[in-house]
N, C-alpha and C positions, 0 to 999 in steps of 0.2 A: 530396172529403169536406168536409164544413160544419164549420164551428167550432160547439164546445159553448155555447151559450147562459149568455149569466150569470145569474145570480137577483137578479132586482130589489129589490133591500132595501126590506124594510117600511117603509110609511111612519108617521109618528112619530099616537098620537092627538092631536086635536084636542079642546082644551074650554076655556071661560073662567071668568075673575072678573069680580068685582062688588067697586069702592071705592069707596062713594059714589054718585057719578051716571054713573061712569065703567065702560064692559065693557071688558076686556082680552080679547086673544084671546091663546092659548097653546097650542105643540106639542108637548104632553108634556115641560113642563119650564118653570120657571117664568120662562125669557126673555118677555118679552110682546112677541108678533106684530105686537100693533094694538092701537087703543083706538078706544072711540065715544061720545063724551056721552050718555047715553040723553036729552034734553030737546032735544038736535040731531045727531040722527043722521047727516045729507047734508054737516055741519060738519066741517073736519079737527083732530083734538083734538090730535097730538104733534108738536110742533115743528121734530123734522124731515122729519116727513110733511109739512108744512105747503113746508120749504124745497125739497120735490121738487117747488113750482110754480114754480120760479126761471126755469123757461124762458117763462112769459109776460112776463117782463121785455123780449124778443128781438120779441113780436109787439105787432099795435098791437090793441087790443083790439077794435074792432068784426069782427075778421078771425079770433076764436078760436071763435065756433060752427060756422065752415064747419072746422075744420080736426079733424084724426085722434089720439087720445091711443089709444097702448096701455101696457098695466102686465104685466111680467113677477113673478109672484108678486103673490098677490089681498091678502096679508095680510087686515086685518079688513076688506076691500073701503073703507077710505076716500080712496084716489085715485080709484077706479074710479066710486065715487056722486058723487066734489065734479062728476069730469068729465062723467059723464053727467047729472046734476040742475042744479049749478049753472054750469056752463060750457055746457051742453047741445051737448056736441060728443058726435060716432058717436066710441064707447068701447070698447075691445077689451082683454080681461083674460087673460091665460094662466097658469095653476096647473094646478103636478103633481097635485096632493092633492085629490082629489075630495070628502073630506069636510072640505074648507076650503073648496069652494064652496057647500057643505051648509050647513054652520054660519054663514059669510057670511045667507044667503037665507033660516036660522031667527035667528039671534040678532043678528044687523048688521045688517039692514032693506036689504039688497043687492036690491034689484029685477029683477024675472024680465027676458030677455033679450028685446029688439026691435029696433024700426026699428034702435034707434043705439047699442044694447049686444051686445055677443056676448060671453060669458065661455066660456073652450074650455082644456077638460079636456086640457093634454100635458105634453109635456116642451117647456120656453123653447127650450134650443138646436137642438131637432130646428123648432119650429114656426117658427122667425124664418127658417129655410134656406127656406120653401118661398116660391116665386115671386111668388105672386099679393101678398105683404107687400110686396115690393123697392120705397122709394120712398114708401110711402105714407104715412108715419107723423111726424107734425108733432112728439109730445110722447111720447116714451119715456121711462117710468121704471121702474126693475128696482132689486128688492127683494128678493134670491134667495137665503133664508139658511135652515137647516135647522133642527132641534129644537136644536143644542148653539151656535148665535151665535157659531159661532168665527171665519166666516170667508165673503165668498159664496161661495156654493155653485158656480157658471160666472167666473171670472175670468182668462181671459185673454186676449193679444190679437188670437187668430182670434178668440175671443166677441163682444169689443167691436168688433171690424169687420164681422161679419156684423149686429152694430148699428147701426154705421152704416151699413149696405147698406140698412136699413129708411127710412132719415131721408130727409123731403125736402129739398131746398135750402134751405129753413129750419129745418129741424129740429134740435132739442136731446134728446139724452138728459141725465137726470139718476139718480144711483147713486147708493145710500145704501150706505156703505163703511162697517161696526163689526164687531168684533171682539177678542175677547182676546190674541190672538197677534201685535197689534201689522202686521197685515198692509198697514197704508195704503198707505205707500211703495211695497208692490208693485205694490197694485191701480193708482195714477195712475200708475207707468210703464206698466204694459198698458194705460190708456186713451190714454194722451199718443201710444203707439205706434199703437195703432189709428186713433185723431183725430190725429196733431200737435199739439206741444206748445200752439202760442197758439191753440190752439180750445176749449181746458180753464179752469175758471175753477172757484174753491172755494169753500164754505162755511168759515169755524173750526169746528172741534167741538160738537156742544152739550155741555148739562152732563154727558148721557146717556153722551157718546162717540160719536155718530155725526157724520160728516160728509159731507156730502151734495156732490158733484161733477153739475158738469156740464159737457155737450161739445158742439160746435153741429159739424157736418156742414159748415157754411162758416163761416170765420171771421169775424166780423162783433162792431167793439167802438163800441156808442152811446154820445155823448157823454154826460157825468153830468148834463145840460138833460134829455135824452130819457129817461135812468134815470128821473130823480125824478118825473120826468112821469107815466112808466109804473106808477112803483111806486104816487103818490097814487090813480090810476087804480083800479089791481088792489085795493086796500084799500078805496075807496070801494065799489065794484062787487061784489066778491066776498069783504070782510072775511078778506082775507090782507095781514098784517103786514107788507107789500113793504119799506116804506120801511125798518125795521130791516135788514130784509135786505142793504140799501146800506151797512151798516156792518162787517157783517163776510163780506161776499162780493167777492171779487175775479178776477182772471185769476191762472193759476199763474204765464203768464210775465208780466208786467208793463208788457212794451213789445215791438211788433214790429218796433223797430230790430235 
């Protein structure tokens, strides 16, 4: 006899605002998903959107067009545009909500799919299981939060192992962790357990409340010669604020004595 099927709960509408020069995206309720400068669309406007590129600090930069970004949750597609337009790496997006990819491709200037974009309509924890992923993903960042921002939506430490079943030998994921219920602490013990603790490294909060983690697949700590190097780089090149980033990003653990 088959188990009764469950009912997939609605998903929340999808619409935005306008302040200014700025689009908000929002999932029926007035958290905002995303934002986009309308005068530079391919641009990353929120500052912790901006810190989910923390993992180019790890590569050297003429080695990032060859390499693999996927984004679990499309938000207002702007990880998804910087990495396909201005990184011009093969970009791969996974959103439940299909009129979030709608609204992306009308109101966020999200570009129809090619050679090196595939945006794919699932569910993140069923799509990362399937095989043909294992291995191949240089820059994972997961963004996977609901209409009510309480909490992400996939957090625990099968989730973030089957995350790093995705990462190459250099790969980093990076998680934007906010919430009302105060759930930090839990989320970075489930990644610390998934990754080991000196493979995790943090943002401070912004002013927002989010704080942005990230995990490298192998432990690997650059000396601070090679940070600043990388970070004047990444901000010349691709006008992200790296070098701030050095001041309030660090390793959870400190030392791997």
């Amino acid at each position: 006899m088959s188990r009764p099927s469950r009912r997939t709960p609605a998903l929340p509408e999808v619409h935005f605002s306008d302040y200014a020069d700025v689009r908000s995206l929002h999932l029926g309720s007035i958290w905002i998903q995303g934002s986009m400068r309308l005068d530079a669309p391919d641009d990353i406007e929120l500052e912790y959107v901006q810190r989910m590129m923390a993992w180019l600090l790890f590569v050297d930069a003429p080695s990032v067009m060859r390499r693999h970004a996927m984004q679990l949750g499309l938000g207002a597609g702007a990880l998804t545009k910087f990495s396909r337009r201005k990184l011009r790496m093969r970009t791969t997006a996974v959103e439940l909500n299909p009129a979030v990819v709608h609204a992306c491709r009308g109101w966020f200037k999200l570009p129809a799919d090619d050679a090196r974009l595939s945006v794919i309509v699932a569910d993140a924890a069923a799509e990362i299981r399937k095989p043909k992923w294992a291995g191949t993903v240089d820059a994972l960042q997961v963004d996977l939060y609901d209409d009510e921002a309480a909490a992400p939506v996939l957090d625990s430490a099968d989730f973030y192992r089957d995350c790093r079943a995705l990462l190459t030998d250099e790969g980093c994921m990076t998680v934007n962790l906010f919430g009302r219920d105060a759930s930090y602490v839990r989320s970075l013990e489930q990644i610390s357990e998934a990754f080991g603790e000196t493979a995790v490294w943090a943002f401070r909060p912004t002013r927002e409340g989010n704080t942005v983690v990230l995990a490298q697949h192998t432990v690997s700590r650059p000396d601070r010669a090679t940070l600043i190097a990388r970070a004047d780089t990444i901000q010349a090149r691709w006008g992200l604020p790296a070098p701030k980033w050095l001041r309030v990003f660090k390793p959870v653990i400190a030392s791997l004595d």
